[in-house]
Every structure is written in structure tokens, then in C-alpha cells.
C-alpha positions in Angstrom: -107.3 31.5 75.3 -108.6 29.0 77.2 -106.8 28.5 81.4 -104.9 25.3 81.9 -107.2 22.6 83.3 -106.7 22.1 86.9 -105.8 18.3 86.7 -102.9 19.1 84.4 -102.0 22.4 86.0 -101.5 20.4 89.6 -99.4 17.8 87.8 -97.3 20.3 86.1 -97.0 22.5 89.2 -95.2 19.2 91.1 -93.1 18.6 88.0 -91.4 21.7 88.6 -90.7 21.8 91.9 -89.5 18.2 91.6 -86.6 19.4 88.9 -86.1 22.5 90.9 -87.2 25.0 88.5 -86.8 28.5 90.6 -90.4 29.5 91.5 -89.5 33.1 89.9 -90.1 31.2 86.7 -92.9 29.1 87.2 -95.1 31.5 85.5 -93.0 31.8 83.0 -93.2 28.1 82.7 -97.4 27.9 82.8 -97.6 30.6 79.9 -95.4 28.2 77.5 -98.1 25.5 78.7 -101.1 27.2 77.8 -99.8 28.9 74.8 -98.6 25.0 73.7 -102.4 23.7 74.8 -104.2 26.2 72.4 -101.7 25.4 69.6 -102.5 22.4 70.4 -106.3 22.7 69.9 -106.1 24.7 67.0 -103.9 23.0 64.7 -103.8 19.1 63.7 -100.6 17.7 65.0 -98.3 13.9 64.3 -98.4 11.9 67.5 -94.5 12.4 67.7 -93.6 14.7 70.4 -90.6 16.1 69.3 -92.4 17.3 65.9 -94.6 18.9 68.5 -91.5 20.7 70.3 -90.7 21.5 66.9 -93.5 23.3 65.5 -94.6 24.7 68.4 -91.3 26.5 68.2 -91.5 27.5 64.8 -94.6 29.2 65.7 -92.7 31.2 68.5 -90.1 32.2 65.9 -93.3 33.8 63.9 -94.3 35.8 66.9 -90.4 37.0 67.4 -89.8 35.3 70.2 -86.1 35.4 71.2 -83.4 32.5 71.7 -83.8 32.4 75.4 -87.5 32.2 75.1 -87.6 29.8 72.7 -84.9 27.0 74.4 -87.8 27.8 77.5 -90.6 26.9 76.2 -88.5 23.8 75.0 -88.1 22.8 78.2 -91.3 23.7 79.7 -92.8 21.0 77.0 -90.3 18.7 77.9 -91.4 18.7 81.9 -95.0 18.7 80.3 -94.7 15.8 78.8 -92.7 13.7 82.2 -96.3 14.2 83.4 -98.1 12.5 80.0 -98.1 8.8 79.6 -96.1 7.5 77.3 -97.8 6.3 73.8 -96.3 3.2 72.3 -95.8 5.3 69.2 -93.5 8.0 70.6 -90.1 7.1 69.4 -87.6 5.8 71.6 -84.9 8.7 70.9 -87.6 11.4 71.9 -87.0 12.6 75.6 -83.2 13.8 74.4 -81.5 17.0 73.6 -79.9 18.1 70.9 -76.8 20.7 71.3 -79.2 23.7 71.5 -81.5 22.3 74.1 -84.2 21.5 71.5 -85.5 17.5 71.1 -84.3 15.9 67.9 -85.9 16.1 64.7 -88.1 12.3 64.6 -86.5 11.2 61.0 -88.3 7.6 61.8 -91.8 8.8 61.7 -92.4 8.5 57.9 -91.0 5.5 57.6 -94.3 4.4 56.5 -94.0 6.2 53.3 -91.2 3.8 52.4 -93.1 0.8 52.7 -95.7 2.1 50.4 -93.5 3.5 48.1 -91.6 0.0 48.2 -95.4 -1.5 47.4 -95.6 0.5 44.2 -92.3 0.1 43.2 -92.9 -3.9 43.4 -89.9 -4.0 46.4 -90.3 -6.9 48.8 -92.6 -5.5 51.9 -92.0 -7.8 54.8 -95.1 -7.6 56.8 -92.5 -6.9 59.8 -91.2 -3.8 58.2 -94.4 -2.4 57.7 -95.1 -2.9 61.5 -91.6 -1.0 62.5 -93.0 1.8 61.2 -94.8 4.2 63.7 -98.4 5.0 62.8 -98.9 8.4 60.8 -102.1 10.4 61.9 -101.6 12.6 58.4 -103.0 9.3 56.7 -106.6 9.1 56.7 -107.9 5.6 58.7 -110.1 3.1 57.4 -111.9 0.3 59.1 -110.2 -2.6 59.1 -111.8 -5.7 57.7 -110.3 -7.9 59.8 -111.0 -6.4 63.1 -113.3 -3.7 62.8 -112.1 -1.6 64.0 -110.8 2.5 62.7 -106.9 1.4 62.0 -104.4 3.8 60.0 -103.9 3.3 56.4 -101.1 1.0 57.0 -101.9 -1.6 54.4 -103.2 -4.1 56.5 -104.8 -5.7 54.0 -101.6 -7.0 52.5 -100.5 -8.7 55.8 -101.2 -12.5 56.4 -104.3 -13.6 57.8 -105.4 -17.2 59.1 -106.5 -17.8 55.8 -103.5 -19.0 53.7 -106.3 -19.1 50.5 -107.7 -15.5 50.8 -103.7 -14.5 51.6 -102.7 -15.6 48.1 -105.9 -14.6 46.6 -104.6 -11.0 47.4 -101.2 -11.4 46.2 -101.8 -12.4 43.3 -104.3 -9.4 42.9 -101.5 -7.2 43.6 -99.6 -8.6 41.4 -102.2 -8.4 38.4 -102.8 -4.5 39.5 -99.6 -4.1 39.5 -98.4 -5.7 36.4 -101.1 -3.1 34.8 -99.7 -0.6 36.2 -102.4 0.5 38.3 -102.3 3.0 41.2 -101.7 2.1 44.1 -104.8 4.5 45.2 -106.5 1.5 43.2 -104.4 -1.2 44.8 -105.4 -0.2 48.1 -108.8 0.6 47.2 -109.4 -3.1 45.6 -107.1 -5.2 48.6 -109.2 -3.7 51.0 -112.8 -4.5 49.1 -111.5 -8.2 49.1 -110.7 -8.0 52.8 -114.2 -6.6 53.7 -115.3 -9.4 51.1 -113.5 -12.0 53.0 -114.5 -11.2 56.6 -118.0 -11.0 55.2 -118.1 -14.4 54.1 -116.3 -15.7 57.7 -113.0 -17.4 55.3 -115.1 -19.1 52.7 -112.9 -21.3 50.9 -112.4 -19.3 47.5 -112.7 -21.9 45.3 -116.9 -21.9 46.6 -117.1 -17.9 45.7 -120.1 -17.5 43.3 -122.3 -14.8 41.7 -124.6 -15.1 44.8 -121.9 -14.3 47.2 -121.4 -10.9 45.5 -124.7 -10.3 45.3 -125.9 -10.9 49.1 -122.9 -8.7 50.0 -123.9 -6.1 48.3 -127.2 -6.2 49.2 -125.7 -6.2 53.2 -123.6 -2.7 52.1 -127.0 -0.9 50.8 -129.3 -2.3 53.5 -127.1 -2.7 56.9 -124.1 0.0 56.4 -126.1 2.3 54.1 -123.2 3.2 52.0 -123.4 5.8 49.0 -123.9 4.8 45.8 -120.2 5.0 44.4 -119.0 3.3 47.6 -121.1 0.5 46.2 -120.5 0.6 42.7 -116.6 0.8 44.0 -116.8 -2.6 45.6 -118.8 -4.0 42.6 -115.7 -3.4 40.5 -113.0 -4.5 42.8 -114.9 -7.8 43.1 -115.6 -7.6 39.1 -111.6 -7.9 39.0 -111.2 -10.5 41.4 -113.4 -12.6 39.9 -112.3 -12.3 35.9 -108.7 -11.6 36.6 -107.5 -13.7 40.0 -110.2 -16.3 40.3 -110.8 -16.8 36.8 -114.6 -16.7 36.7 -117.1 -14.4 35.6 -120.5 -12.7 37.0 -122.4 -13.6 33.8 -124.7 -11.0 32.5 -124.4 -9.8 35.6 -128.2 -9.4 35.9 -128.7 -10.5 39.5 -125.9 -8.4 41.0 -127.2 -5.0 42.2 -125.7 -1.8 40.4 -126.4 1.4 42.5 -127.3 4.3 40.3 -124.9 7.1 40.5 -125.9 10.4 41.5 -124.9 13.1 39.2 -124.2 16.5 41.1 -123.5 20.0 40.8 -120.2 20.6 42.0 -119.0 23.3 44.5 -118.0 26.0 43.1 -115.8 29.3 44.8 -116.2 33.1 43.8 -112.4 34.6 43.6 -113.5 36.7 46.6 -114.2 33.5 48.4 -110.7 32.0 47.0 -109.1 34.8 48.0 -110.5 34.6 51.9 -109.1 31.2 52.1 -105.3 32.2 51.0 -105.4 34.6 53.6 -106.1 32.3 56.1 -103.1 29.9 54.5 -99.6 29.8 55.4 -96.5 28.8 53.5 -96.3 26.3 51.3 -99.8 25.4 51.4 -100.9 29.1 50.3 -98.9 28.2 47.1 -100.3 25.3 46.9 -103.5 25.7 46.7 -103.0 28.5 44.3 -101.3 26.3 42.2 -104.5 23.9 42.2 -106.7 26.8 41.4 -104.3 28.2 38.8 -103.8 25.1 37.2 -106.8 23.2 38.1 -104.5 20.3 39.5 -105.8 17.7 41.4 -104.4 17.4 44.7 -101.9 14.5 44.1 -101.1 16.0 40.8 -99.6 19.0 42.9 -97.6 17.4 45.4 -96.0 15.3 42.9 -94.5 18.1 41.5 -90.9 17.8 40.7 -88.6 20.5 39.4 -88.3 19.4 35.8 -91.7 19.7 35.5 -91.5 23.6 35.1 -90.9 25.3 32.1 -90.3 28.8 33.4 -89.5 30.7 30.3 -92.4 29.2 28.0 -94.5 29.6 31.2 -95.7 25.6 30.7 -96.2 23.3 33.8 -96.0 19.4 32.7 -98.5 17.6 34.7 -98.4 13.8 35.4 -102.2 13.2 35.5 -104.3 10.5 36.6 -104.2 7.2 34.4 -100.3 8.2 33.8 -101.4 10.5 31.2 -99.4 13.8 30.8 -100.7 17.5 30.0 -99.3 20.7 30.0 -101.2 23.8 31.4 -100.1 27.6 31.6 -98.4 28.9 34.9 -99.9 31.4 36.3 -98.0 34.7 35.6 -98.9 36.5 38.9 -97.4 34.1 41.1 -94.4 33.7 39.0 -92.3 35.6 41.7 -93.8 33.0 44.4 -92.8 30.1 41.9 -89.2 31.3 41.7 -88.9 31.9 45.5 -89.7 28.2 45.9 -87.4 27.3 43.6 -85.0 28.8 45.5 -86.1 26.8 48.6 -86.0 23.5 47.3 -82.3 24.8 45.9 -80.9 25.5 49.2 -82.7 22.1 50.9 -81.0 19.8 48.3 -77.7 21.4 48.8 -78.1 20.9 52.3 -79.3 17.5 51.9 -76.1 16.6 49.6 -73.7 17.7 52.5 -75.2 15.3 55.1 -75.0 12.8 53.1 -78.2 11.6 52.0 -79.5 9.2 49.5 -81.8 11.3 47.1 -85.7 11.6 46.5 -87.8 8.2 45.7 -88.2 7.6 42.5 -91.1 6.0 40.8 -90.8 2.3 39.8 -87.2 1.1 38.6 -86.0 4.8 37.3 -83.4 4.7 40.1 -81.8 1.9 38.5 -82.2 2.9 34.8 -80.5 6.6 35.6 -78.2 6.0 39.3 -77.6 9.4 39.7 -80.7 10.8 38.8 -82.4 10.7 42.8 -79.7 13.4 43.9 -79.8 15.4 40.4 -81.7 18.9 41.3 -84.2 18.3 38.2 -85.9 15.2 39.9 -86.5 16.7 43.1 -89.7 17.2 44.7 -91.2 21.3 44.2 -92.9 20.7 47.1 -90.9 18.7 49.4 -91.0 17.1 53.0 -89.9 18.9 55.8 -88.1 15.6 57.4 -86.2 12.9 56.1 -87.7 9.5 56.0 -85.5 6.5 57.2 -85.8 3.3 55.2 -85.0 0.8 57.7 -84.2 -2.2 55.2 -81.2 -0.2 53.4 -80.7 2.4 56.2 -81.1 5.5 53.6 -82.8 8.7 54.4 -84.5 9.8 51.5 -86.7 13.0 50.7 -90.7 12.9 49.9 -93.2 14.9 49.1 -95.4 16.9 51.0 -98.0 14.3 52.0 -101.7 15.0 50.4 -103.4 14.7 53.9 -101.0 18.0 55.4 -102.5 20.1 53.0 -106.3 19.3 53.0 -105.6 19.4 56.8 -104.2 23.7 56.1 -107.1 23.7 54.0 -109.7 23.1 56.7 -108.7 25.4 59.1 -108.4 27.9 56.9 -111.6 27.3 55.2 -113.2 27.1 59.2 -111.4 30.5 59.9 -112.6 32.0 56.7 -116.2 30.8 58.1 -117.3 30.6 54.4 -121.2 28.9 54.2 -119.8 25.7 51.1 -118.4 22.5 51.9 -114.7 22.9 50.1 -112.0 20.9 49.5 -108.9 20.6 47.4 -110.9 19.9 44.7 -113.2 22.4 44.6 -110.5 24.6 43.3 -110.0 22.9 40.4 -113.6 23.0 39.8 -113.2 26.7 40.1 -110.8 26.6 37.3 -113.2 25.2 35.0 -116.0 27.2 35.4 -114.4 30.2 35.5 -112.8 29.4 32.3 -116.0 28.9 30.9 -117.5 32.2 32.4 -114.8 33.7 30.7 -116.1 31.9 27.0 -113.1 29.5 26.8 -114.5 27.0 24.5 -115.0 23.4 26.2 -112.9 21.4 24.6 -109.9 24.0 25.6 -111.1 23.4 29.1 -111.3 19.6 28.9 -108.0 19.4 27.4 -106.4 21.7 30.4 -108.4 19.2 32.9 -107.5 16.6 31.5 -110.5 14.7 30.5 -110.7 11.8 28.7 -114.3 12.3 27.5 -116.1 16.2 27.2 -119.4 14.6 28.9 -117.5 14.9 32.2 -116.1 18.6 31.4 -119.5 19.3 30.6 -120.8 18.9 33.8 -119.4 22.7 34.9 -122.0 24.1 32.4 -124.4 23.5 35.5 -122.8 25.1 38.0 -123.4 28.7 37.4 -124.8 30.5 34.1 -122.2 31.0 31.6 -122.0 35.0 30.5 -121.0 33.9 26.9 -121.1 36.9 24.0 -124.5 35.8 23.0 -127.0 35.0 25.9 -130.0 32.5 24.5 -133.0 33.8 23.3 -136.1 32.0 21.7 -136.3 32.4 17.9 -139.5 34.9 17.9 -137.1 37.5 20.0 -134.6 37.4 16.8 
């Protein structure tokens, strides 16, 4: 554990004696500090400070730490933070106490998630709202086409610009993306392309877009920002849809725009002892998480999304809600069946807790709230993996429940993949590869393991038969050794 540096050290030393902390303590005082530092350094943490206080604290309760202990390493943070500067982020009701001496819990600091969910669920998102809410460091950031600069994912690209041509060039894609039914990964994904489109072309009047246009840009994303091949076949398409669906016009045979060839590769694939390294390095919920992506071979989103209804304990079926709004149903695993029911459990005792204070449900996707009223408070739609805090919609003034966002567990997943100090690049996706080819190690026929992934077509299943040899029943031999 690294000592406290001196220049913070000499600021915290004249924060005590300013609030008259009795020297006997002040030791006390430095340990919280520089147990709170390394936390600090090992584990990715929001901006707010009271969600700080508050896992730091939880953390303490791990170690057995008593009452007493805990209330002073409260306020050791506390005097810490007299001596930080303030970030325009930090709410404004952090710095106060609740009855136990501990700051509030920061109910405001997801509010983001409401204006996206409000996005998909084609509610009215007033650009003001949207800036309200406090940035979230869970969501990964993006550079902004307008200033260039690394933003967070707080759809920008939906906000007015001073071109009132390109700003209704972009509704009306949202619209059409969302009249489809689209994500609103795809929404994003496409908004953003038309941004970087826009600023490219300095506010060209849209009417004068052509062919050429998307074809010099293009060319500028291979040769000047060197991006990958799918990053450029991914603007190709959000300008392909732009140009048929919003502006009316097509690319022709599309012979002098540029395709990138896509790379095919092998993908990463995990041993069971190397999965089995990582879950020991994982701590709850994400452990069960990332079991659950393994054991299912869910995708990541797939998993949070989870709500109760979607388990069928006593068949042992789990109903997945897959990409493309398609649905599948995949075997639970039976050894973490126990696991399963204790979270069940959990979310049990949260949504009876949430009922007493009062609160206004889960979100719901699209206009379900309104086609069954009572169904955001009804135990079945509840999220299996929910949020630890409430997130405040500012434009009805409800606190609602959501998921456990994507970026917290890929975050768990990181460190524990660092601590595990395995030698492969992982992800949360490399588990569901390792579903699939250890089904097919274990000679479950391919078009069983296509249907469990969910696969539209078995050419993309049958890219696992590359990643390791399959030990089927017969191994192949050449005719003359029959």
C-alpha cells in the first residue's frame, strides 16, 4: 500500500487541526486516508462522492470493521474531501449527513438513464433535461463530432446545432429508426455517424449531399484516422440509411464508394480452468453474472435485461430477449441453481422495500406501462439484476429502478481478469464464445448450438469450428487409412 503523498498529507494534516479533531486520532484519521487512496486506485469509481463514502464503506463492512470505525472513516473522507476542489458534477446535496453520520445515497446521478430510456420509449427529451443530468463515468465516451473532443455518451448528437438543416435531418432519422423499431445501440450508433458526417463537410447544406461526399469521407476515415475495417463499413451503412430513408436518394451501384473488407477472426476462447480463475477474482453480483453469460452464452445486454419472469425454475428454461427482438430459450445451469434462488431472494426483499418508500416501479420498454398500469411494481417485471440506487426522473419526479448498467460489469470483469493475470485479451463476450465451443468439444451438433446462440444464419456459428479442434467420436482420417 502505497504512503499518502506529501502534498495531500500536508493539506489533510491542517484540515484536522482546523475542525479540532484531537491529535490522539489523527492517525487514526491518516489510515482511513490511505486505505480510501488505494481503494481508490484499485477499483473504478462514479465521480459522485457520496457513492465514494458509500462503497468505500461497504468495503470496511467486508473486512469487519465495526460501527464506530466505520462512521470514522466517514468522516475522515468527508474532511478529505474540504481539501479537494469541488467538480461541477458533485451533486449539490453531497457534503450532508444522514442520521447515522454517513453522506446521503446520490439518487440524482443516473438520471441519465431516464433520458435515454425516454429516447427509446419515443418520450419528449428536452435537450435541457438531458443537460440536468450529471455526467456518468460507467458510460463509455466518444468523441464528439461537434467539438472534438472525448465527451460522455450523453447523446449529444440529438441536441441542436447551428445548423437548423442537419438538426432535422437527424430527427427525422430518429424517427425512421425508431418507427422500425431499431435499437437504440443503432440509434446512437447512426446519429453519431451523421454528426461526424456533418462536421466533416463544415454544415453543407443537405440538399447538395452526393455520392462523392460519402466517398471522400470515407476515404478521410481509412487514410487520416486509420479506422478498422468494421468502423468503416459501420459508417457506410449509417450513411446508406440517411441517404435512401431521410434524404431520399440513393448511392447508385454504389461502385465508387469504398467498402473495407472485413476481417474474419478466430475468436478468444477460455479453458474452464481459466474461467474459473476469473470467478474467483469476482464479487457479488457480477460473479453470477458472468456465470450466467458463460452458462447461457448470453450476450452482455442480454443478461442485464434480465427480469424475473424470464425464469422458468422448475423446467429449468431461461427466456432470453435477444438481439433483433428475437426471443430464445436456453437451459439454466443446474449447479448454480442455489445461486439463482438466493438472488431471487434478493431482488424479493429490494422490491418490498422499494414498495414501502413509495416508489414508482422499474422502466418499462416502449408504451407497456400504459398497456398494463400496474405491471412496473408487479414482482414478475422486475429487473434479476437490479440497480443498487434509484434513478430520479426529473420531468415527473419518480424514482424508478434499473438495471445493472452494462459498463459496471465489464468494469468487475477487468480487474478481475488483471488480477487473474491470465496471457488473452477477454471480455464479456468471450464467455459466450466459450459456450459454443465447448458445446461443440463436447459433439453437440451445430445447429443445436446455433439455435442456443441465437443465430440467424449457421455460417456465423460455424465460425467456432476454428477456434480449437473439436474431439468429436470419429477424428478425420484420409480414405487409404479406412
Amino acid at each position: 500500500m502505497k504512503p499518502i503523498p506529501s502534498d495531500i498529507l500536508e493539506q489533510f494534516e491542517a484540515v484536522l487541526n482546523r475542525k479540532a479533531v484531537p491529535a490522539a486520532r489523527h492517525a487514526d484519521y491518516k489510515k482511513w486516508l490511505m486505505y480510501y487512496l488505494d481503494f481508490r486506485g484499485k477499483y473504478p469509481l462514479p465521480e459522485s462522492r457520496s457513492e465514494h463514502v458509500r462503497l468505500f464503506i461497504e468495503k470496511l463492512k467486508k473486512k469487519n470493521q465495526s460501527p464506530e470505525q466505520q462512521k470514522q472513516a466517514a468522516h475522515a473522507l468527508s474532511l478529505f474531501f474540504e481539501t479537494q476542489p469541488r467538480s461541477k458534477h458533485i451533486s449539490a446535496g453531497e457534503g450532508r449527513q444522514d442520521r447515522n453520520g454517513f453522506p446521503p445515497t446520490d439518487r440524482a446521478n443516473n438520471r441519465q438513464e431516464a433520458a435515454y430510456r425516454q429516447t427509446i420509449e419515443g418520450l419528449p427529451v428536452q435537450a435541457a433535461d438531458i443537460k440536468k443530468a450529471p455526467s456518468n463515468p460507467s458510460i463509455p465516451p466518444f468523441i464528439s463530432p461537434l467539438s472534438g473532443k472525448s465527451r460522455f455518451n450523453d447523446w449529444r448528437c440529438l441536441k441542436k446545432t447551428d445548423s437548423p438543416g442537419w438538426d432535422k435531418l437527424i430527427n427525422d432519422l430518429a424517427s425512421e429508426i425508431k418507427t422500425r423499431h431499431y435499437s437504440r445501440k443503432t440509434l446512437k450508433a447512426y446519429a453519431d455517424w451523421c454528426r461526424h458526417y456533418q462536421s466533416y463537410l463544415q454544415n453543407k447544406f443537405p440538399e447538395e449531399l452526393s455520392a462523392s461526399d460519402v466517398r471522400a469521407y470515407l476515404t478521410y476515415l481509412a487514410v487520416h484516422c486509420k479506422v478498422s475495417a468494421s468502423t468503416q463499413n459501420q459508417a457506410f451503412n449509417a450513411l446508406l440509411f440517411l441517404y435512401r430513408h431521410i434524404l431520399k436518394r440513393d448511392f447508385g451501384e454504389h461502385q465508387d464508394i469504398p467498402r473495407a473488407k472485413k476481417s474474419r477472426y478466430i475468436p478468444v476462447v477460455l479453458s474452464r480452468r481459466e474461467i474459473d480463475s476469473v470467478l474467483k477474482h469476482l464479487e457479488y453480483p457480477y460473479d453470477l453474472a458472468v456465470k450466467l453469460l458463460y452458462g447461457c452464452g448470453l450476450r452482455l445486454f442480454e443478461c442485464v435485461n434480465l427480469r424475473i419472469k424470464n425464469f422458468n425454475f422448475e423446467d429449468g428454461i431461461l427466456t432470453v430477449h435477444g438481439k433483433g427482438s428475437k426471443d430464445r430459450t436456453v437451459p439454466i445451469p443446474q449447479t448454480i441453481m442455489p445461486e439463482l434462488a438466493a438472488q431471487l431472494k434478493t431482488v424479493e426483499k429490494l422490491h418490498d422495500e422499494d414498495l414501502s418508500a413509495g416508489y414508482s416501479g422499474v422502466f418499462l420498454d416502449n408504451l407497456l406501462e400504459r398497456k398494463y398500469p400496474s405491471a412496473a411494481k408487479e414482482f414478475i417485471w422486475q429487473w434479476f439484476f437490479p440497480q443498487q440506487t434509484l434513478t430520479y426522473i426529473s420531468a415527473t419526479k419518480e424514482s424508478r429502478r434499473y438495471h445493472l448498467h452494462e459498463s459496471h460489469v465489464q468494469e468487475a470483469l477487468y480487474e478481475a481478469v488483471r488480477r487473474a493475470k491470465l496471457t488473452k485479451r477477454i471480455t464479456s463476450h468471450t464467455f459466450r464464445h466459450s459456450f459454443a465451443t465447448h458445446l461443440l468439444q463436447a459433439n453437440y451438433d451445430i445447429r443445436t448450438i446455433q439455435t442456443l446462440l441465437g443465430h440467424s444464419d449457421v455460417r456465423t456459428t460455424m465460425i467456432y469450428t476454428h477456434c480449437v479442434p473439436s474431439r468429436t467420436l470419429k477424428e478425420a482420417k484420409s480414405p487409404l487409412d479406412f
